[in-house]
C-alpha positions in Angstrom: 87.8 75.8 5.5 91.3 76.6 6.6 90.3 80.2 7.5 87.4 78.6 9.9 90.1 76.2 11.3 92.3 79.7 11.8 89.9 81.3 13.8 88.3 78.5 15.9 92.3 78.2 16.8 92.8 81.7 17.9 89.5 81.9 20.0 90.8 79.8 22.7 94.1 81.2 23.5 92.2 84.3 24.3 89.8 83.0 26.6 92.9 81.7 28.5 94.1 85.1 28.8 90.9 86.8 29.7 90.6 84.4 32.7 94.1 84.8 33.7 93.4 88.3 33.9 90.5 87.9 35.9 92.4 85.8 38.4 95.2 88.6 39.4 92.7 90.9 39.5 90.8 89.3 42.5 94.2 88.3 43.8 94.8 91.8 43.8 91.6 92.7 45.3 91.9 90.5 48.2 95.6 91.8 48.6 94.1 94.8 48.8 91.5 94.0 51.3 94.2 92.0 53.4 96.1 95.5 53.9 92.8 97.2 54.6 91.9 95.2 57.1 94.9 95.2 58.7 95.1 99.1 58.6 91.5 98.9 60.2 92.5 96.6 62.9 95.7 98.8 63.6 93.7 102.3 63.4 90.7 100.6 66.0 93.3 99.0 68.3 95.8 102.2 69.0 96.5 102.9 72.6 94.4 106.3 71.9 94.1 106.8 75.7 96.1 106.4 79.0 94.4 104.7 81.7 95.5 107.7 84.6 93.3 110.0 82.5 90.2 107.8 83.2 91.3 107.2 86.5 89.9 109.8 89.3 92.1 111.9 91.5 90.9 111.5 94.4 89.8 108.3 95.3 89.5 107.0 98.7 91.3 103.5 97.8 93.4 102.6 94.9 94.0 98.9 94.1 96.4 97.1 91.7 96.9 93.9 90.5 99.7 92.7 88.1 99.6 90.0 85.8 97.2 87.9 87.5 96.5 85.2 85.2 100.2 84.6 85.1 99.8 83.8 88.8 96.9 81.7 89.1 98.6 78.7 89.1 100.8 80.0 91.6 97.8 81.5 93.4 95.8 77.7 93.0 98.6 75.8 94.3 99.3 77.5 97.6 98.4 76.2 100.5 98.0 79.4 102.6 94.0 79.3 101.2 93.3 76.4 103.2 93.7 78.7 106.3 90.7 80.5 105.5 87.4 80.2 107.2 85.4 77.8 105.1 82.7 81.1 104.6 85.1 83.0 103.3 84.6 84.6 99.9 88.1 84.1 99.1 88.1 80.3 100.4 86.2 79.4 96.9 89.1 80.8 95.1 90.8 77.2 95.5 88.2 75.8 93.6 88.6 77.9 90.2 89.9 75.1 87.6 91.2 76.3 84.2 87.5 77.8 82.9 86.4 78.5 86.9 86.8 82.4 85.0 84.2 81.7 81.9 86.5 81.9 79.1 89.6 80.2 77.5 92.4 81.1 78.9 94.2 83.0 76.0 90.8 85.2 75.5 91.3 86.5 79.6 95.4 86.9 79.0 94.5 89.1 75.8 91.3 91.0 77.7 93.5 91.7 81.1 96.6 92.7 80.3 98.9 93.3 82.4 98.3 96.2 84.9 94.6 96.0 86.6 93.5 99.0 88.6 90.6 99.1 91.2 89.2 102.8 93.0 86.4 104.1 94.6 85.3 106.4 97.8 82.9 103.9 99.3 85.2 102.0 102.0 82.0 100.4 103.6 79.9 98.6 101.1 82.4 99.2 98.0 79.6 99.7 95.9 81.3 101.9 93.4 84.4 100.2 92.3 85.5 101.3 89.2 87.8 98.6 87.3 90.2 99.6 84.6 92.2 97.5 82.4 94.9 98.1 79.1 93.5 95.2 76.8 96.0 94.0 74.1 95.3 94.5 70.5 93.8 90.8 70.1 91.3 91.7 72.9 90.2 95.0 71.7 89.3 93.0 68.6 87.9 90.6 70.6 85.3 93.0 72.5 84.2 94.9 69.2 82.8 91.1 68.2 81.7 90.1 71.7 80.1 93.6 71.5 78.1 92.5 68.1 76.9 89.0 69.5 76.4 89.9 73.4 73.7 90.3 74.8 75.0 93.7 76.2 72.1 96.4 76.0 73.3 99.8 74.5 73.5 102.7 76.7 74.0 106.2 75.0 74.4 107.8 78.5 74.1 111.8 75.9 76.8 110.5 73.7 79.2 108.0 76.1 78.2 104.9 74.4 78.3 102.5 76.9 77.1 99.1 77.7 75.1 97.2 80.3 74.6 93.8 81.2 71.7 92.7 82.9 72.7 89.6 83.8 75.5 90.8 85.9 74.2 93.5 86.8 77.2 95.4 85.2 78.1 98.4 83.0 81.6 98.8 80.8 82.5 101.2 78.1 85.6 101.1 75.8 88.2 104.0 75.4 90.9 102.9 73.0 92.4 99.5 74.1 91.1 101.1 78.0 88.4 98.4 79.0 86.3 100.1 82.0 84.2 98.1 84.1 81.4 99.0 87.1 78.4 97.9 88.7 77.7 101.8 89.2 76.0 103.9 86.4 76.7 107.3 87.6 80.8 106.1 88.6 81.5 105.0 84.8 79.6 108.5 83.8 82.3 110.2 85.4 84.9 108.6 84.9 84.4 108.8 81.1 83.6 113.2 81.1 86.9 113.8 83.8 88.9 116.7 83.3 92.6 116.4 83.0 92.6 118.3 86.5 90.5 115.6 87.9 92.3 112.8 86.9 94.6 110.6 88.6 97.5 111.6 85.8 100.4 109.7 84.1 102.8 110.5 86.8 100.9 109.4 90.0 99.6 106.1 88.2 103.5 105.3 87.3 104.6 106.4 90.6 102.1 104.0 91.9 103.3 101.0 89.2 107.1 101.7 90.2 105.7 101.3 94.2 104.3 98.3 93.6 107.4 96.3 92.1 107.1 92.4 92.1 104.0 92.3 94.4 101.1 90.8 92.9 98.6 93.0 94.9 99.4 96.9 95.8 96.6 99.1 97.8 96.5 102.8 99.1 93.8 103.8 101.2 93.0 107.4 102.0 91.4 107.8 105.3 89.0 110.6 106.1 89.5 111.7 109.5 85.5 110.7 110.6 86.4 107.0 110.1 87.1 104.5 112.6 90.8 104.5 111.5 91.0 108.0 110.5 91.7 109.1 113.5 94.5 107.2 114.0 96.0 107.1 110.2 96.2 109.2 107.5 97.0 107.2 104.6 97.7 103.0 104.1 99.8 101.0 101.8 99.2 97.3 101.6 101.2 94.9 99.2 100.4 91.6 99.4 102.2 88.5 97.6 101.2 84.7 97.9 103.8 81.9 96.7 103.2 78.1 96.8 104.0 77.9 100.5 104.0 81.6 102.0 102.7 84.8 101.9 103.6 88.1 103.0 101.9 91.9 103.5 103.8 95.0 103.9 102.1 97.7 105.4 102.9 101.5 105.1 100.8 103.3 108.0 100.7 107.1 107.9 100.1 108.5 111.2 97.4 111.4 111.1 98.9 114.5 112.7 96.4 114.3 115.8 97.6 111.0 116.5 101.4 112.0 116.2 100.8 114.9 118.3 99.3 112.2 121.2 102.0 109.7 120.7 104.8 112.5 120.7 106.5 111.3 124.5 107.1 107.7 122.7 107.5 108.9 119.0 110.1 111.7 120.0 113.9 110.3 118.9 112.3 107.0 117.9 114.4 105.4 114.9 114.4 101.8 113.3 117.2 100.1 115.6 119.4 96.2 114.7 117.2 93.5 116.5 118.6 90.3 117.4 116.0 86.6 117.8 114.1 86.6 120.7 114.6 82.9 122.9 112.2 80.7 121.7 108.6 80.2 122.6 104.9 80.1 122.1 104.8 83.9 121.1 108.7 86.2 121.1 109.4 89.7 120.5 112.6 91.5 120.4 111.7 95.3 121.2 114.0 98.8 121.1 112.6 101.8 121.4 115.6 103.8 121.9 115.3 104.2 126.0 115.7 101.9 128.7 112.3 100.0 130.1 111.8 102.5 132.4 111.8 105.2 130.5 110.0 103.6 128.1 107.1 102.9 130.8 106.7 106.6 131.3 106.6 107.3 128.3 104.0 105.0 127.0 102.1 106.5 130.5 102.1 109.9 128.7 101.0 109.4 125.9 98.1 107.3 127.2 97.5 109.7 129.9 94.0 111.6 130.8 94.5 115.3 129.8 96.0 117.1 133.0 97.5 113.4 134.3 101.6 113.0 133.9 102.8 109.7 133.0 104.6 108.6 135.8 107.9 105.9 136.0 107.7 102.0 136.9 108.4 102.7 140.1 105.5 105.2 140.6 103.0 102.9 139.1 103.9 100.0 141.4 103.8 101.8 144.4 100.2 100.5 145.4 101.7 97.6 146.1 103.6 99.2 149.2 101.0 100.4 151.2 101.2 99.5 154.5 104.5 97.9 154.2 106.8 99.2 156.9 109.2 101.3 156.7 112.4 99.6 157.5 112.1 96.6 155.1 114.9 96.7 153.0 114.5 97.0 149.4 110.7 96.4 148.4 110.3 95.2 144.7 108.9 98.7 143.4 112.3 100.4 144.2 114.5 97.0 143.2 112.4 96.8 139.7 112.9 100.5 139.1 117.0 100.7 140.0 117.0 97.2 137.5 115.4 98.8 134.7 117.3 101.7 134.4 120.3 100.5 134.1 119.7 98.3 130.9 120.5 98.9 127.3 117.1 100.0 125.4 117.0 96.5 123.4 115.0 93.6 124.9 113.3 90.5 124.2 110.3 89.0 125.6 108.9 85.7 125.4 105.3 83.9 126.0 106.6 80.6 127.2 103.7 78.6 127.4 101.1 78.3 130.1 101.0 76.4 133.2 98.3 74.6 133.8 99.4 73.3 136.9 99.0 76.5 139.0 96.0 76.7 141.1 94.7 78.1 137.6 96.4 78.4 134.6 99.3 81.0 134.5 100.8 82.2 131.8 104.9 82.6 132.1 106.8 85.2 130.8 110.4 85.8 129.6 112.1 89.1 129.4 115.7 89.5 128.6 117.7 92.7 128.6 121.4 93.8 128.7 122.9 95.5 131.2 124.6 98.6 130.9 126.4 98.8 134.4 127.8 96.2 136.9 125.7 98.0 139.4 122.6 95.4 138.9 125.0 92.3 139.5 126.2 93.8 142.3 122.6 95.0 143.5 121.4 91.2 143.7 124.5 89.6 145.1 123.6 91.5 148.3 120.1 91.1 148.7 119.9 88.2 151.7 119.8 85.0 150.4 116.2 83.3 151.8 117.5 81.3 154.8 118.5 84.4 156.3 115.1 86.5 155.6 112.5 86.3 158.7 109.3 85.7 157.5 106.6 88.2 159.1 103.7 87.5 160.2 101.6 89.0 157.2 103.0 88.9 153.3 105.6 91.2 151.8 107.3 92.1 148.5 111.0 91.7 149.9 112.8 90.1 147.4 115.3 87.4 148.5 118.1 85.3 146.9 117.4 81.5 146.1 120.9 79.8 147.5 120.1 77.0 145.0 119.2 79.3 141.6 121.3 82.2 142.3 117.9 83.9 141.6 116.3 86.8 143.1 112.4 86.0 143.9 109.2 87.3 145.5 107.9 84.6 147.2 103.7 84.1 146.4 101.0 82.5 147.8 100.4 79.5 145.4 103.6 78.0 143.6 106.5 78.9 141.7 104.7 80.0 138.4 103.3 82.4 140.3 106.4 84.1 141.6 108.8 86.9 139.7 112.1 86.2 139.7 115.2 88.1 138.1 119.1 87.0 137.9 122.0 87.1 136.0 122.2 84.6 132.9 125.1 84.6 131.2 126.0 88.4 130.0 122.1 89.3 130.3 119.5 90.3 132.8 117.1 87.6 133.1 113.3 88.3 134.4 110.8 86.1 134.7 107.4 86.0 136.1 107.2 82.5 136.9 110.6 81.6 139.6 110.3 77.7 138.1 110.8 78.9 133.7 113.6 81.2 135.1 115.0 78.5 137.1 115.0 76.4 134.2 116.5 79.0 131.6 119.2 79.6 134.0 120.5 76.2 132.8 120.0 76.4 129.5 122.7 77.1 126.9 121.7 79.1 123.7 123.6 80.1 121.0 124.5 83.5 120.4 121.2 85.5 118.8 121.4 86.5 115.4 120.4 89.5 113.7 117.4 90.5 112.2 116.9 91.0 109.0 116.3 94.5 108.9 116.3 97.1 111.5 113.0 97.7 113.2 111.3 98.6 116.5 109.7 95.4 116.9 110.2 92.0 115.9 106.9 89.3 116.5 107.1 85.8 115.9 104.0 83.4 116.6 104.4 79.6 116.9 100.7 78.8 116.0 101.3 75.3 117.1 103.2 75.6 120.7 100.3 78.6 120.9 96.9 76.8 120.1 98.1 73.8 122.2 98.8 75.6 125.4 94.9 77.4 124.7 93.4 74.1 124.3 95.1 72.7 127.2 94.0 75.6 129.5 90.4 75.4 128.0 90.4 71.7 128.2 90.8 72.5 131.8 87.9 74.8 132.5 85.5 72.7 130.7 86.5 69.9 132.8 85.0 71.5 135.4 82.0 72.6 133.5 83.5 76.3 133.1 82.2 76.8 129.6 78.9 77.1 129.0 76.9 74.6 126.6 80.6 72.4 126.5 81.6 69.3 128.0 85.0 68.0 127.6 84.1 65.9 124.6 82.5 68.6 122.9 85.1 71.3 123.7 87.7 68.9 122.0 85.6 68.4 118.8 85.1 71.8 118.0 89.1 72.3 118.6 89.4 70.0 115.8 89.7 71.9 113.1 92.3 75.1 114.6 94.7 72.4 115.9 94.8 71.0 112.3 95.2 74.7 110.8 98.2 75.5 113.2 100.2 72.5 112.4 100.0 73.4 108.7 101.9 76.9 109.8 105.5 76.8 110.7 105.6 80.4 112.1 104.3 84.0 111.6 107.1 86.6 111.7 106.5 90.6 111.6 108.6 93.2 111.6 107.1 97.0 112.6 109.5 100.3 112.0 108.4 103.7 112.5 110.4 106.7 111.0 109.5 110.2 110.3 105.1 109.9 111.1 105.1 106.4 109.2 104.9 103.3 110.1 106.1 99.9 108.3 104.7 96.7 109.3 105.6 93.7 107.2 104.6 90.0 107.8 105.5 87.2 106.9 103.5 83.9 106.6 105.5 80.5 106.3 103.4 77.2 105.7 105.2 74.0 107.7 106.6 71.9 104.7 105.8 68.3 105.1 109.3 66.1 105.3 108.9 62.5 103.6 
């Protein structure tokens, strides 16, 4: 009996060891599994390929995007949107929420990962955009298991192994952690069999990523020369960036050769210059082209000259004007205008006022300010006879004459003052107007000294949008007074003006600056939203 008690005792203590056993060895097994999988998911997630190598060359457009996601709330918030026409595509962006995209937020962050790159050739319908993405390691897992649940149909394509989805009407292969994506067949065909010599290439894609720096949107355009702008351009750069309450586009405008060889009497010696604020109004401009007006004038004549014309000076193209005139009046406006504006430095400004409605129609008055560059136009107008001493003839002439009241020299017009150029002395500036009352009023004015622009440039624009839609409603407000615009009356006129008055009081200004150096062009604007004050 005690031997029977002995080995009922020693069964169980190696039963217990038996399943002890048994337990480290699954342990080990799913250990072992673990590090599998992990090496699985490592091997099938490398960064096996480089997006320039599945890129083509030469590609009529290039488009990239940077961290977009990060942006949309930036993007959602601004207020710039709500300037877009209601049809707009990009007016329903506004209305994307947090799953407006069709998936959780952290599945899109892992899918579109950082860089985004859009090309094609088509610049008319766009029809064969090719989209390219790096996905992070998370999202190339997560499209091998959409791939194994989706409804995506498999397309061998001889060996490419792509995909298509007929509900979006959309094809996308896989290369790596490279996610490709187009609603052409025969565009993701090639761009999966390129040759390395066919491909964009590591260093123009980086050279492209360095370009773009902190803009959220960078585009190059190559323009054949049997486009519209083709024969004007050779190449554009846009960058575009959007922040809660502005947005701003640079431009980079390569001139086609053509072109340059046409514009050559303006382009020649033409160099970014300092610019100084223009004196305010509905629309300024401060412009240097390197010359004086003049000059300028005939050059601009030149270039835009019939082949076997000349481009002729100020004075030349106002000459009509004398006909007739007799000989012995004294200094006719053609030769006054064209002794003035040769003798000012190459920098001016010029100013769109407003509109006066009060004219027997609606005028619009002009501003221009330059600097002299001899004491000869000061002394020019201090001898012209002042208008008590000029005997008016029996018939209209240009003869300027000096206003004993302004100091200013004007043309007197049929009609009123708006109506009538007038030039003077204002403080250390030459002062021409084409309205005698806005140059009247200036003369009194007292502005501070103009600052610099930011950056040196050829031309510096800045809008008012609301001083400039108010002065086009008030002058259209006018004409269909009087029944002047066909299917309007006044009441109607004003509704439909509704909506652009309300857009132009949400923008505080619209600045651009526009250089050209060495056959390019740079254009950058600048798009500040009016901020509300409490």
């Amino acid at each position: 009996m005690s031997d029977s008690l002995r080995t009922l005792g020693s069964a169980g203590p190696r039963f217990r060891r038996r399943r002890k056993h048994l337990g480290v060895t699954l342990g080990k097994l799913f250990l072992y599994l673990g590090i599998a999988l992990l090496l699985w998911a490592f091997w099938v997630t490398r960064d096996s390929y480089r997006m320039a190598d599945l890129i083509p060359g030469e590609q009529a457009y290039n488009v990239y995007v940077r961290n977009i996601l990060e942006k949309r709330e930036t993007l959602l918030r601004s207020e710039v949107w709500s300037l877009l026409p209601q049809s707009a595509m990009l007016a329903d962006f506004s209305e994307l929420d947090a799953d407006g995209l069709g998936a959780p937020d952290w599945v899109l962050n892992n899918l579109l990962h950082d860089v985004c790159q859009l090309s094609g050739n088509d610049l008319e319908s766009f029809s064969d955009v090719l989209f390219a993405t790096r996905m992070s390691r998370i999202g190339t897992l997560l499209e091998r298991v959409y791939d194994r649940f989706s409804p995506a149909e498999r397309d061998y394509a001889g060996g490419l192994n792509m995909r298509y989805l007929p509900g979006e009407n959309l094809y996308y292969a896989v290369r790596g952690r490279i996610l490709l994506v187009s609603r052409s067949r025969d565009t993701l065909i090639k761009s999966l069999t390129l040759q390395p010599e066919t491909a964009m290439g590591e260093a123009e894609f980086q050279r492209a990523i360095e370009e773009m720096g902190v803009e959220d949107i960078h585009a190059h355009f190559q323009l054949e020369t049997d486009t519209p702008l083709g024969a004007y351009l050779e190449s554009l750069r846009i960058a575009l960036m959007i922040e809660d309450d502005s947005a701003w586009m640079g431009c980079r405008l390569t001139l086609s050769p053509a072109f340059q060889q046409q514009m050559a009497p303006l382009l020649e010696g033409l160099q970014p210059a300092q610019l100084h604020e223009p004196p305010p109004g509905a629309i300024t401009a401060s412009l240097n082209f390197n010359r004086p007006v003049d000059a300028l004038w005939t050059d601009l004549h030149r270039a835009f000259a019939a082949e076997g014309e000349e481009g002729d000076g100020l004075s030349a193209w106002i000459a009509g004007w004398q006909q007739g005139v007799d000989e012995e009046e004294e200094l006719p406006l053609n030769q006054m205008l064209s002794l003035v504006f040769a003798q000012v430095a190459p920098e001016f400004t010029l100013t769109l006022v407003g509109i006066d409605s009060n004219e027997m129609f609606p005028v619009p008055e002009f501003l221009l300010l330059a600097t002299p560059i001899s004491e000869a136009i000061a002394t020019l107008l201090a001898g012209l006879p002042e208008e008590a001493e000029t005997v008016n003839p029996a018939t209209w002439t240009s003869t300027p004459r000096r206003s004993a009241q302004t100091g200013l020299v004007y043309v007197p017009m049929i009609g009123g003052p708006a109506i009538e150029p007038a030039l003077g002395i204002w403080q250390d500036k030459l002062l021409f107007s084409t309205s005698h009352r806005l140059a009247g009023e200036f003369m009194l004015q007292q502005l501070a000294t103009p600052a610099p622009v930011s950056s040196p440039a050829n031309i510096y624009l800045q809008i008012n949008p609301t001083l400039l839609m108010n002065d086009l409603f008030d002058t259209g407000l006018l004409l269909a007074e009087i029944g002047a615009i066909r299917d309007h009356t006044e009441s109607s006129y004003e509704d439909s003006w509704d909506h652009y008055l309300d857009q132009a009081d949400q923008v505080e200004e619209i600045a651009a600056l526009l250089a050209y150096l060495n056959g390019e062009v740079q254009l950058d604007i600048k798009l500040n939203m009016a901020v509300e004050t409490p």
